[in-house]
NUDONU-696455 format. One record per atom (N, C-alpha, C): z, y, x. Coordinates in steps of 0.02 Angstrom, whole numbers, plus 50000, padded with zeros to 5 digits. Example, Ala and Ser with C-alpha at 12.3 -4.5 7.8 and 13.67 -1.06 7.14 Angstrom:
503904971650660
503904977550615
503904983550660
503544988850642
503574994750684
503945000250645
This chain:
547745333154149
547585337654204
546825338654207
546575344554211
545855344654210
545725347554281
545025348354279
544845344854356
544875351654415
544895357654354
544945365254403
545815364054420
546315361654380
546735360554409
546835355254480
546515347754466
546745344454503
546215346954581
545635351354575
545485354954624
545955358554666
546225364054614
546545367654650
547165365054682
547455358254648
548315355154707
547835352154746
547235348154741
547065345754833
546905350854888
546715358454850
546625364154900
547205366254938
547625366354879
548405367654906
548875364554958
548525358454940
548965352754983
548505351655044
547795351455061
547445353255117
547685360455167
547805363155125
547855370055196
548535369055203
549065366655174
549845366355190
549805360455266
549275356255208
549275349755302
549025354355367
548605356955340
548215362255390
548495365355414
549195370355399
549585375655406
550045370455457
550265366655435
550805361555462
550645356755531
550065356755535
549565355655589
549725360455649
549605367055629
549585373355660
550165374055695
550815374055647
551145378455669
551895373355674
551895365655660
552385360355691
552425361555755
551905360555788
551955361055856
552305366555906
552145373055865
552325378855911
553075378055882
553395373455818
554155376755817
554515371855844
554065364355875
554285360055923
554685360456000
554765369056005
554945371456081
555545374856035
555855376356002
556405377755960
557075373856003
556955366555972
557555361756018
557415359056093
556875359756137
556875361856207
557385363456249
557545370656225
558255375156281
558875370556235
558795366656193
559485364656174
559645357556221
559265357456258
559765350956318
560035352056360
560465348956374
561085351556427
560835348356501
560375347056512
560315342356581
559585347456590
559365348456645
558615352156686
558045348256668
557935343656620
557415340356609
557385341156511
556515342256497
556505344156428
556615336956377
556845334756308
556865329156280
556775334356221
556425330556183
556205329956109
556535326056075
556905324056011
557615332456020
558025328856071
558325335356086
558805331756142
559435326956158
559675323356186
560225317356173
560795320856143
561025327756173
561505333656165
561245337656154
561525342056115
561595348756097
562035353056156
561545359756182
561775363056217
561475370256218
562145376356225
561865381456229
561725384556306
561775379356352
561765380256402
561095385856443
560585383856399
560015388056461
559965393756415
560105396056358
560275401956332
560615403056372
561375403556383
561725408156427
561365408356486
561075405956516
560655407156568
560265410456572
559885412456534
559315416356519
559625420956533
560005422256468
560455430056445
560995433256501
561135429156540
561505429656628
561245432256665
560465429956669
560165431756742
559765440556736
559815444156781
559565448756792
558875450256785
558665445756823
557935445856824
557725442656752
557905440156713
557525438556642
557565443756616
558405446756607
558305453656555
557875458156563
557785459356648
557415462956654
556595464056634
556435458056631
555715456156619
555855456256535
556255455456509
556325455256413
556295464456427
556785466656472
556575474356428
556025476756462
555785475256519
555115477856535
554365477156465
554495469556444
553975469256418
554225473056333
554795473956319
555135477256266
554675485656270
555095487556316
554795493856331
553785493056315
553655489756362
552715489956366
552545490856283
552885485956272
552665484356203
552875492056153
553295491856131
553565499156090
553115504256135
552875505456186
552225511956213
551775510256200
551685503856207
550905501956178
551005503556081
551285502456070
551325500755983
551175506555959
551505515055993
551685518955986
550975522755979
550525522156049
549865522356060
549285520556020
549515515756023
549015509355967
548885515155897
549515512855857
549775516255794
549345524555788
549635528455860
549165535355836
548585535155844
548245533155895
547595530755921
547145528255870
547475523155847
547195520355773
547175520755720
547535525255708
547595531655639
547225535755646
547015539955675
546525543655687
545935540755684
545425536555723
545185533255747
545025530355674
545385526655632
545205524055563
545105528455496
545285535455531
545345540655452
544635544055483
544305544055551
543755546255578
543325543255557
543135535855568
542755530255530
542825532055464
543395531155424
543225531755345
542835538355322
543135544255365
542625550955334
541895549255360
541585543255399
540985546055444
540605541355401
539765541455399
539465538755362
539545532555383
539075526555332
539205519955333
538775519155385
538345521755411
537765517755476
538245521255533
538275526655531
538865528155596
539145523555634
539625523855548
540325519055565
540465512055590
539945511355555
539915502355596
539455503055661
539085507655694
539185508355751
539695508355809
540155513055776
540755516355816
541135510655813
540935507155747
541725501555751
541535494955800
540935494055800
540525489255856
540935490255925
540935498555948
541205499256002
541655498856009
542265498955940
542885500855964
543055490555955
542905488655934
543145480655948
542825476656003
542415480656041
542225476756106
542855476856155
543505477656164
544065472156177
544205465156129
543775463456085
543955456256037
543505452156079
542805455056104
542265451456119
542175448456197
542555453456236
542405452656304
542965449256343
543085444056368
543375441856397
543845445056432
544835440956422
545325446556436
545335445356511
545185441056557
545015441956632
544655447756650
544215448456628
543395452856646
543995460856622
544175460256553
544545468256551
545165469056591
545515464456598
546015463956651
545865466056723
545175462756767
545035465956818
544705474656816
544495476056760
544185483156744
544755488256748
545175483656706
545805490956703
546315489156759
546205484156790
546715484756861
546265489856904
545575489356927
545245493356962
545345501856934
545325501456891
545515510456836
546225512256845
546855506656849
547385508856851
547565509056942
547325506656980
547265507757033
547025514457095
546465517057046
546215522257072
546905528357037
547045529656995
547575534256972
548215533656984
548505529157016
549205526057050
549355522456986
549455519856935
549505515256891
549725508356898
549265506756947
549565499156949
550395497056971
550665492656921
551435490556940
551925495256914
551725498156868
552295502956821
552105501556756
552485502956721
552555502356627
552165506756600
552115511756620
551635517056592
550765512956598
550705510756641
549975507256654
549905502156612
550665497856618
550535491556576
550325494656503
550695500856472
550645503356399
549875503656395
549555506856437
549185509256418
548505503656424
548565500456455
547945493156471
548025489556410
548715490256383
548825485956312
548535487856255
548635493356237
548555498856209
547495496956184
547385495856239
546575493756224
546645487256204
546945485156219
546995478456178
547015478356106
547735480756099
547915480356024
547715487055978
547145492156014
546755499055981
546325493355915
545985488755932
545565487155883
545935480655843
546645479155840
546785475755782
547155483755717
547315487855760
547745491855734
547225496755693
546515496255728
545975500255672
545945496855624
545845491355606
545715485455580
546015486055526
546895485055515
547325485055506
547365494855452
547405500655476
547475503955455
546715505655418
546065503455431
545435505655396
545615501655333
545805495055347
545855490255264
546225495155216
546895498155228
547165502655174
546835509755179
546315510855207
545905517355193
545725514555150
545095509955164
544725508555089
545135508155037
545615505855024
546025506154952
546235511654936
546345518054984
546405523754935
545695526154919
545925531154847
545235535054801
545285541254830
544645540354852
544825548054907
544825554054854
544545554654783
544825558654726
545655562054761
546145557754774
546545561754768
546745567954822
546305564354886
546375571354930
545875575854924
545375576554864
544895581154841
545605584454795
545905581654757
546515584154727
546745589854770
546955586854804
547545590554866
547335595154883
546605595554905
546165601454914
546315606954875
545865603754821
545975610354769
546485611854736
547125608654761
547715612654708
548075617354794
547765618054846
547855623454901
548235618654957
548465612354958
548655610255023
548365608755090
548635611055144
548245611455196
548245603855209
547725603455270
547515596555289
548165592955303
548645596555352
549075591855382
549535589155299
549645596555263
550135592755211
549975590055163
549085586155147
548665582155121
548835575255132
548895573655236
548935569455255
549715567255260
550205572555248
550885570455245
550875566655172
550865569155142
550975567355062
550465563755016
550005562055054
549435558855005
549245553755055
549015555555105
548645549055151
548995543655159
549705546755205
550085541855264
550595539055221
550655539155154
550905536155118
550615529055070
550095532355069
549565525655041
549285520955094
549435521855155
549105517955223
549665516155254
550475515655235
551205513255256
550975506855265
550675502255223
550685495755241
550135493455308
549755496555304
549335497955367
549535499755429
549905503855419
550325504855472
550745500455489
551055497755462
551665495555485
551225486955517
550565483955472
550465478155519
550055479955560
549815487255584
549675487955636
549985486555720
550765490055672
551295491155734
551665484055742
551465479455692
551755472255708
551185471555768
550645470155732
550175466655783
550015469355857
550265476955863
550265481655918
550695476355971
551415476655941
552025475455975
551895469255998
551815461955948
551725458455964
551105454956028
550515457156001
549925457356047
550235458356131
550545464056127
550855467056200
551405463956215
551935461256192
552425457956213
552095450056223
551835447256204
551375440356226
550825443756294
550605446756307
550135447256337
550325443156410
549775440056438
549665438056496
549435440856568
548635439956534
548065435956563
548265447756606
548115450156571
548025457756598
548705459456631
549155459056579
549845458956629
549905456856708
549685450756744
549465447756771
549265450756822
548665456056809
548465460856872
548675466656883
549155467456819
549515475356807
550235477756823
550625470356853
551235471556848
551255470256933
551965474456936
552335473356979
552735473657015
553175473757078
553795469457078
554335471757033
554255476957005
554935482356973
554515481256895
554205477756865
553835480156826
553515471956791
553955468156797
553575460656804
553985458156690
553255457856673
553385455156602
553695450756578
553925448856525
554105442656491
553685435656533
553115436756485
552735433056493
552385431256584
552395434656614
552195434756679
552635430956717
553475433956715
554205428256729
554005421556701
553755422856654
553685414456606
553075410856651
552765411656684
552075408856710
552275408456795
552785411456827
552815411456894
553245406356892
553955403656843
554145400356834
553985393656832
553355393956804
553235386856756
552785384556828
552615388356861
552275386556929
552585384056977
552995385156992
553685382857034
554205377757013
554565379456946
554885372856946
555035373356856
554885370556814
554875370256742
555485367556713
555945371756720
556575370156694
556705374856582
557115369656567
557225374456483
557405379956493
557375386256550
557715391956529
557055394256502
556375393056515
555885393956510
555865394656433
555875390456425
555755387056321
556225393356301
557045391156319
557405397856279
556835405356300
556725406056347
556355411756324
555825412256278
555335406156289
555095406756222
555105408156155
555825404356135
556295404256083
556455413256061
556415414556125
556555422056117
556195426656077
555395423456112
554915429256101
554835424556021
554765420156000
554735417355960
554965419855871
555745421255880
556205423455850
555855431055818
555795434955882
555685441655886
554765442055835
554355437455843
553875438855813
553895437355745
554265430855717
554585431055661
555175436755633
555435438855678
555765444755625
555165451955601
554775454855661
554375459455655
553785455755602
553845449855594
553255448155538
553655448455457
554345447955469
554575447755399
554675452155390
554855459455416
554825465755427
554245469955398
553635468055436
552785469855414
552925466755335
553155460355298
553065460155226
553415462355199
553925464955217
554305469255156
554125476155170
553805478655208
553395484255202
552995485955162
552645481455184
551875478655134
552175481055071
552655475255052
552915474054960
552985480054931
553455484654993
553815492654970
553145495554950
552895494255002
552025500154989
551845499754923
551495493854926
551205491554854
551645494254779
552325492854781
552785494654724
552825501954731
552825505554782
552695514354795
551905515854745
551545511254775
550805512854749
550855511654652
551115507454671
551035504254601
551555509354541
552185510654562
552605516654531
552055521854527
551705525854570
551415532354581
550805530654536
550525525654506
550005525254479
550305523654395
């Protein structure tokens, strides 16, 4: 074994401890909702599907799963065009511009989500906003605008803009440039935009928090009034919920990805 090898298995085996560090813990609330008694055990004495059906029974949870369902798919929706634009604007604009503009557009990463939470409750307040879904979309929406630039500028840079000088000169108009040449080479961009859109907004708290209400109350917001009052496993199964749901939309985002790349890779 020589030593760039035996480098590279202690690198390997460092970030797996690292990884396993990370992410044991968060799949430690998995067997939680599986006890049959109102108190949590690690794992539990019994197996029970008991606070699942509970969850999935009560009114008021579904409601808060499709409230924050809904927020989320308007925010994503937002995000996605907002940030398509927004990232094909940056890529045409010069390089001192652009990293201006992009300074501004990620000052939601920088500023504390309390401080934007009270800004856009005061903004959604003055316009009747506050305590409807439409408000929640749209407070999110600034949230997840600068992972989703992020996200769709990385597959700008990888296309050769040669080919929409192509498109030009063989007579296609802008829009059917961007049907057939752009938004095809930026699919994978898109699509972990709209993971990280959805997800970002279906977790959200801290803004939810000042934005919701009584007809209008989130996942996550149910999950925190709860845990204030009396901390029973229906809690965890919801977790379990949102849990599930970010793992499928993440295995979803990679076989996107894969399709893209093998689209790219066929067309080249």
């Amino acid at each position: 074994m020589t030593g760039r090898s035996a480098y590279r298995i202690f690198v390997n085996v460092l970030a797996a401890v690292v990884i396993g560090f990370l992410v044991l813990p968060i799949l430690s609330v998995v067997p939680a909702p599986l006890n049959p008694t109102g108190f949590i055990r690690i794992p539990p004495p019994e197996y029970s599907t008991r606070w699942f059906v509970a969850f999935f029974a009560d009114p008021a949870w579904l409601r808060a799963l499709k409230t924050s369902t809904q927020t989320a798919l308007l925010a994503t929706c937002l995000s996605v065009g907002l940030g398509t634009l927004a990232a094909i604007g940056l890529w045409r604009m010069g390089r001192r511009w652009s990293r201006l503009v992009m300074m501004v557009m990620l000052i939601p990463l920088i500023v504390p989500t309390i401080i934007t939470g009270v800004a856009l409750y005061a903004s959604a307040r003055k316009v009747g906003l506050n305590g409807t879904v439409l408000g929640l979309a749209i407070a999110h929406t600034v949230l997840c605008l600068p992972y989703a630039i992020i996200n769709i500028g990385v597959s700008l840079q990888a296309l050769n803009p040669i080919l929409l000088r192509a498109a030009d000169g063989l007579g296609a108009s802008p829009f059917h440039a961007f049907r057939t040449v752009l938004l095809p080479n930026i699919v994978p961009g898109v699509a972990g935009a709209a993971v990280f859109s959805f997800v970002i907004s279906f977790d959200e708290l801290v803004v939810s928090i000042f934005l919701t209400g009584v007809r209008s109350v989130t996942l996550p917001v149910k999950m925190w009034e709860v845990i204030r009052t009396e901390f029973t496993p229906i809690v965890t199964a919801a977790a379990v919920v949102m849990l599930v749901l970010s793992l499928v939309l993440f295995l979803a985002v990679q076989l996107a990805r894969s399709l893209g790349q093998r689209d790219q890779g066929a067309r080249s």
